[in-house]
Structure formats: C-alpha cells, structure tokens
N, C-alpha and C positions, 0 to 999 in steps of 0.2 A: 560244553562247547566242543564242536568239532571241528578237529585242522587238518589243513592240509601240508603239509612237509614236502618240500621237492628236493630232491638230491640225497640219497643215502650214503653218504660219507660221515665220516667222525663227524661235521658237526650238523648234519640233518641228524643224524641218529640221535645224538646227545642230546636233540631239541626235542625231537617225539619221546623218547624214556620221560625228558623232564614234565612236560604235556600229559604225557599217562598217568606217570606218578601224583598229579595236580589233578586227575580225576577226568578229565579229555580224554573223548576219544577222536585217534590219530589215522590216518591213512598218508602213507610215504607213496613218491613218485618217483620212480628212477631209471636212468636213459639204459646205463649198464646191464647185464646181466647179472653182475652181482654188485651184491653191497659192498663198500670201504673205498671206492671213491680214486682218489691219488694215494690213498693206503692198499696194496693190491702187493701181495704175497705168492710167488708161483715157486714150486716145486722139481728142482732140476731132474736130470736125469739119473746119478749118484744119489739122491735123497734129500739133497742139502735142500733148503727154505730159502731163497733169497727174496727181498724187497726191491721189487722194479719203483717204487713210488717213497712214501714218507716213511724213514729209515727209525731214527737215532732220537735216543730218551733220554732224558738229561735229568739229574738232583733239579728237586725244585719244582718237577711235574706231576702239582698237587692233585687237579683234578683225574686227573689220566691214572696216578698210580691207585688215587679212591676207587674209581672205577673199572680200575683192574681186577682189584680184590673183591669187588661187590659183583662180578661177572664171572671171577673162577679164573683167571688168565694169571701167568705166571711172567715176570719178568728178570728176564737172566745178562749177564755182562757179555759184552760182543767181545772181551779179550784186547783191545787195542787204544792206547793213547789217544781221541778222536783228534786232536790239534797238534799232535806230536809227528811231524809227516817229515818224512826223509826226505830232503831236496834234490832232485833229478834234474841235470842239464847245465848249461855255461851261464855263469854271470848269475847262481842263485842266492843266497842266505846261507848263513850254517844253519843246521839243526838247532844246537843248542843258541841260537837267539831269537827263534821264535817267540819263548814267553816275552823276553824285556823287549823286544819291538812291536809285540800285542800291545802290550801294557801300557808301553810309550804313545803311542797310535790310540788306543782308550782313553789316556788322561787327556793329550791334544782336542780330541773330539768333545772333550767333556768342557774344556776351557773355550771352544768355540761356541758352543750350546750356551754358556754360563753369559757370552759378548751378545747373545742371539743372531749369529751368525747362521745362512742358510742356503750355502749352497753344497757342492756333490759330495760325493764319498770321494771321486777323485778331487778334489778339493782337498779333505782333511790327509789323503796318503801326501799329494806332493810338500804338502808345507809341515809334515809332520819331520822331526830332526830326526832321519833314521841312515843305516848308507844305504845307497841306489839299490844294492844287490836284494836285502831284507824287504827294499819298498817294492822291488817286481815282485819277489816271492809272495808277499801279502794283498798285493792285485790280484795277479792269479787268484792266489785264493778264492778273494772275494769275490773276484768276476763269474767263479764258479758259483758261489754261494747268495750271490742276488739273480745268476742267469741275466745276466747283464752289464753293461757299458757303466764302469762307475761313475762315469763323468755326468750318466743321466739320472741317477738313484740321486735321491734326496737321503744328504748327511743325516736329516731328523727320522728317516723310516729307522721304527724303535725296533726291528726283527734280525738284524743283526749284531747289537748290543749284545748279547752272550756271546757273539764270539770273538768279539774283538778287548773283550775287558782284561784280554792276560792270566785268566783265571779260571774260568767256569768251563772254557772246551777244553781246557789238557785236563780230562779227566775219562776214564772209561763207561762210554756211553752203552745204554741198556736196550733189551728190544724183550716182545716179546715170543715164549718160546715157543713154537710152532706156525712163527710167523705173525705180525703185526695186522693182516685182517683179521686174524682170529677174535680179536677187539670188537669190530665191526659186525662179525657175524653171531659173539654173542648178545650183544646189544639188541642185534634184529629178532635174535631166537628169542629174547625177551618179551617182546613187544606183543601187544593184544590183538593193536590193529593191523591192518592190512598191508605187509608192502609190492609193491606190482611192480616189477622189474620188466624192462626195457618200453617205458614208457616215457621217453621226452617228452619234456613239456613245450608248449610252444608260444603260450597268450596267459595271462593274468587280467582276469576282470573282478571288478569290484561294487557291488550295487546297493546301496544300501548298508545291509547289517550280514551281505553275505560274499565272498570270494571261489569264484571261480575259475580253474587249473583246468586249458584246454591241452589235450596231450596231441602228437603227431599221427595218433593212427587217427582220430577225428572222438575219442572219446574224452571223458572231463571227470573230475571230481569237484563238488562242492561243497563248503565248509560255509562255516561261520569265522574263520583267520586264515590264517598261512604264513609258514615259513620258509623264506626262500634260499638255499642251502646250497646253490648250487655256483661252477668255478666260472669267473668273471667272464671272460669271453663268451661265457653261454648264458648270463644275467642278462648282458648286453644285446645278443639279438631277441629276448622276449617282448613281447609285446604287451605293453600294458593298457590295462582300461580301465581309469581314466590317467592320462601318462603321467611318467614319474616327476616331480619335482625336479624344477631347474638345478639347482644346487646337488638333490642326488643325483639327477643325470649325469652333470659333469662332471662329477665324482669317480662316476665308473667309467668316463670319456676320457679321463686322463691318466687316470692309473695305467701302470704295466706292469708288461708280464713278461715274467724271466723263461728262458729256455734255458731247459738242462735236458741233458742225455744221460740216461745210464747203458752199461754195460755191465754183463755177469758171464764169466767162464768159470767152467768147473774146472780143478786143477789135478794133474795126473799123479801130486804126490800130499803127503802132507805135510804144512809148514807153520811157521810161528803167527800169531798176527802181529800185523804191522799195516804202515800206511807210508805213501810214497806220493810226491806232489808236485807237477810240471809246470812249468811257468810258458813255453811257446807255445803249446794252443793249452790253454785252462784247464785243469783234468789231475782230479788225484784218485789213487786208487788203495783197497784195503784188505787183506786177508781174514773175515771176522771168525772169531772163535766159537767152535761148536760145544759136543758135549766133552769131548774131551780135552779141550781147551786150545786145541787146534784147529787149521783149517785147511778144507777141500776145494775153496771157491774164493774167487778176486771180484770182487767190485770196483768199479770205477764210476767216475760221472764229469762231465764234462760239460761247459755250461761259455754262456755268452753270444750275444747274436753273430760270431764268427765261426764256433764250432761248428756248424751245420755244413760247411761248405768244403772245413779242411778237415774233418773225420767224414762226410760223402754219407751224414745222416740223411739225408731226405730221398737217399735210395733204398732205404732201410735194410741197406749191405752191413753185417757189422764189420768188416774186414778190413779195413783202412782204419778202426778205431781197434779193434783188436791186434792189427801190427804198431800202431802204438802203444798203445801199452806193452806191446810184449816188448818194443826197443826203453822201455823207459822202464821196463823190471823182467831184464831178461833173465833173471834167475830161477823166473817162476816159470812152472811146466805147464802148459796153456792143454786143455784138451779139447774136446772135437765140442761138448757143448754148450754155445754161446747166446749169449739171448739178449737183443739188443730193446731198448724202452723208450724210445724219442718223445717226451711230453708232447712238445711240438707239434706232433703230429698224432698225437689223438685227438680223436673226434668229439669226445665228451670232456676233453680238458683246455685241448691249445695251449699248453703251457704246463711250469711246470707249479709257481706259485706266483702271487703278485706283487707290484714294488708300489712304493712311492716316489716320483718322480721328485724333481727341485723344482723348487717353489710350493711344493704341496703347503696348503694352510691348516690350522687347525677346523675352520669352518667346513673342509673338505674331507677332515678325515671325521670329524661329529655327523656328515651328510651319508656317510657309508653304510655306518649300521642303524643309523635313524628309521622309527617305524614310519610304514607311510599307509596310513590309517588304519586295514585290518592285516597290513603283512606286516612280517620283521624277516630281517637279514640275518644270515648264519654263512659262517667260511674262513677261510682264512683270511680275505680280503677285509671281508670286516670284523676282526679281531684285534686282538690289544696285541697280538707276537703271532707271526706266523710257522708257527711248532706246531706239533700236533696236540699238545696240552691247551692252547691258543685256538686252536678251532673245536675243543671239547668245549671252551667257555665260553666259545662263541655261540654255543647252540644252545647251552645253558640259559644264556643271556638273554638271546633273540627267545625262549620261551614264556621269559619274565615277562618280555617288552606284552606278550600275548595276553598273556594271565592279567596285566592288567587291565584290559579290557573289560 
C-alpha cells in the first residue's frame, strides 16, 4: 500500500515510521520547512536550545521514551519543580499550597465526573472548597495551560488531568537534549519515503480505492490511503472530495483552540532553576537546567484569549511581555536576546493546541479520530491526551486504522 502522510509533526511522523515498518511505502507532505511541527527547537545566541513550541516530558511517556531509545535521542532533567511556581503579585496562594489545593480541586473534579456532571473547568474551580487566593492562583494557571477562558473548556477534556491531580506535575520534567525536534528530525532521517517540505496541502479526494493530496503550488500526490496529521485550524479549511461526515465535521466545528505565547531571554548571569507564576495577565515563567545544572535562559508563556492585547502580542514586539516579566522576576538579568513565538499567529498552526469545549459529547469525540473511508486522523486533536506522547499515539493509531484496510 501506498500513503500519503500530511503534516510532519510527532504525529505524522509516528504514522509514516509505523506505515514503513508495516511494509508501505510512505510519502509525507509538509507546509513548513522543517519537520517537528509545534515541536520546533531554535538555538539562541549564547548556545542555549530553547523550545518555542511543545516543551515538557513527564514519567509515564511510554511511547515517546520507546522511541527515544530506538532513534538514539537522549533524554535529560530540566532541573525545575514543573508545578512547584513561586507566586508573584497581590491576593495569590502560598507556595506551599499548591499540592493540597491541586489535589482538593482533582478529587472535586473526580466526584463531579462520578454525578456525570458536565460543565466548565470554571465550574469545578469555583465550587471547589479552596480560599479565593489559591482559586485565582490555579485559574491562572490553567488559563495558561488550556490557552483559554475556563469557563468555555469542557470539565471532561481528559488533557489536563496530569496536572491537576496533586501529584504527577510537581515532579522535574524532562526534555530532550539538543532540543526536542531532534525527535522529529530523527524519525524523518529514518524514513525510506520521500518527505517534501513546504508543501501545503489544500484538497483531499477520494475515488474509489485511491486518495488524492492536492498541494498549493498545483502539484498532488496519490496513494492508495492517507493520513491527515495536520493542526485543526488547517484540517478545517481543506477541502474534501467527497465532504466529510456530518458528525466529523462538527467535530472540528466546534472544537477550540487555545492561544499561548511564549517568550525566551537569554540571561546575563547564571542562576538556579526555578519557576515563578502570575495571576493578572496568565504567565508563568522558568529558568531550566542546562549541562551544568544551571541556567543562562528564562522561559515564559502566556496564554488565554486576553493575553494578546495586554502583552501587545499581535505586533509581534516582545517588549511589553518582556517588561513583564522582568517586573514579575526582577531579580533575573534579562539580556539583549529575546525571541518571541505567538502560536496565534502562525500560519501553519493558529494556535497553540486544541480544547474541548462544554457540552462536548462522547459521540463527538469518537467523530474526531474516526477513519472516513481511505484517511485516518493523526494530532493532538485527535488523541487520547494532548502531550507530546498523546500525539506519538496518535500517529501510531491513525496507522492501524490504515493497515486495516
């Protein structure tokens, strides 16, 4: 069989390896210049590696660490608490009550789920028995960590579960070392078939026993399957032939998608890692650990559909989100090079990953990754956890759905 792959991120890739290894041969499409997708690694000016896109590796990332080792990639500690964040500003949480008000806030959610209760995230904060100060702190948070209004995210979206169960994020998350595309770009050096970089795709046809991937310059590949791999917003304007099912249509009609911002400064001296956490505009930020177990560079990220207006992202100035941070951790020596990464506003993303809204059903989330006759779906959107291990199984997944063909 011959597939066609569109989008080479974690989980296009992970689709085509699995497709190869099943004896197919593969040919990947992808809009980018390079492979890794919202996984995307750039290199400051001091040496450091930072991650403008998908960061943080957690215990438990079964497939990801497999394919670590079967690719040669080495996976090392970022030095920092990930859930363990210093509170910054009036009216926040202590430190030390983050765990017991995660934890509090997980069993609540749990006892709501258990009634079949179904509505927002901000639903389970306000009726959760915590004090007010603890409950902004962990808004924040989360408004960062869904890129969005929690009053619209569906309580049942299963992708923030790690972080709010009191346990699984105060641990020191992992990355890999020379940067997390490195992932991406062994996979591709893997690969037999063909991948063709900056080639959007733009139409999906289906005739028979064969599928066809029209690109933007006017050229195509055609296959015998396809997997579609690529970030919702850009599933959404493709054009199918013959159109998608009602059910998965409004599937991807109603989903959203979170904005986050990051921001990376290189820092003029070097300091411990740590992480620090703002509650008036959403934004926490984190010094990760290099080879010597310190660090030359501050990360931030910044999320929610208000961000964009009161850090002055859509000019793509870093300068008003860079003098935030430097008032919310003036201790740290901020140096001249800054590199700002508005999901938002890329052209191959619009976003930074996607939600479930309230109300989502299960009918709507079985419509997402559902194959529809010779494609299957791959992403985060249609994954079981939108991690980066979550879109390796995505791809896994959506290869099986092919194979059985």
């Amino acid at each position: 069989m011959r597939s066609i792959v569109v989008g080479a991120g974690l989980a296009g890739l992970s689709a085509a390896r699995s497709l190869e290894k099943a004896g197919n041969s593969v040919v990947v499409l992808e809009a980018r210049e390079r492979v890794g997708g919202r996984v995307w690694s750039t290199t400051l000016a001091n040496g450091v590696v930072v991650e403008r896109g998908g960061e943080f590796i957690f215990g438990g990332y079964d497939t990801l660490g497999a394919i670590a080792r079967e690719v040669g990639v080495e996976l090392v500690a970022r030095g920092f608490n990930y859930g363990d964040r210093r509170p910054v500003g009036e009216g926040v949480g202590a430190r030390e009550a983050l765990v017991p008000t995660a934890a509090t806030m997980a069993e609540h959610r749990e006892e709501r789920a258990a009634a079949g209760m179904t509505g927002s995230f901000a639903d389970v904060f306000e009726t959760t028995d915590i004090a007010p100060e603890d409950r902004a702190l962990l808004t924040a948070r989360f408004t960062i960590a869904c890129g969005w209004r929690l009053d619209e995210v569906s309580e049942r979206w299963p992708a923030p579960q790690p972080s709010i169960d009191g346990h699984s994020e105060f641990v020191v998350p992992l990355w890999i070392r020379g940067g997390n595309q490195l992932l991406a770009e062994r996979i591709a050096q893997e690969l037999s078939g063909e991948v063709r970089l900056r080639s959007p795709a733009v139409a999906v046809e289906q005739e028979g026993d064969a599928v066809t991937v029209h690109v933007a310059d006017g050229t195509s590949a055609r296959g015998d399957a396809a997997v579609l791999a690529l970030p919702l917003p850009l599933l959404r304007d493709l054009r199918f032939a013959p159109a998608l099912p009602a059910e998965k249509a409004e599937a991807y009609a109603r989903m959203g998608m979170g904005d986050i911002t990051k921001l990376h400064v290189a820092l003029g001296q070097r300091v411990e890692p740590d992480a620090i956490q703002t509650t008036d505009i959403p934004m926490w930020a984190y010094t990760p650990a290099e080879h010597d177990g310190r660090s030359t560079v501050v990360g931030a990220a910044a999320g929610g559909p208000t961000h964009r207006q009161a850090l002055d992202i859509d000019s793509r100035n870093p300068t008003a989100f860079r003098e935030r941070l430097h008032a919310a951790w003036p201790e740290l020596d901020l140096g001249d090079d800054t590199l700002l990464t508005p999901w938002r506003l890329d052209p191959w993303a619009r976003g930074a990953y996607s939600f479930h809204p309230v109300d989502w059903s299960d009918a709507l989330e079985a419509a997402l990754s559902a194959r529809f006759g010779r494609i299957a779906f791959a992403g985060e959107h249609a994954s079981d956890a939108q991690t980066l291990d979550g879109v390796l199984r995505s791809g896994i997944r959506a290869a099986g759905d092919l194979l059985e063909l």
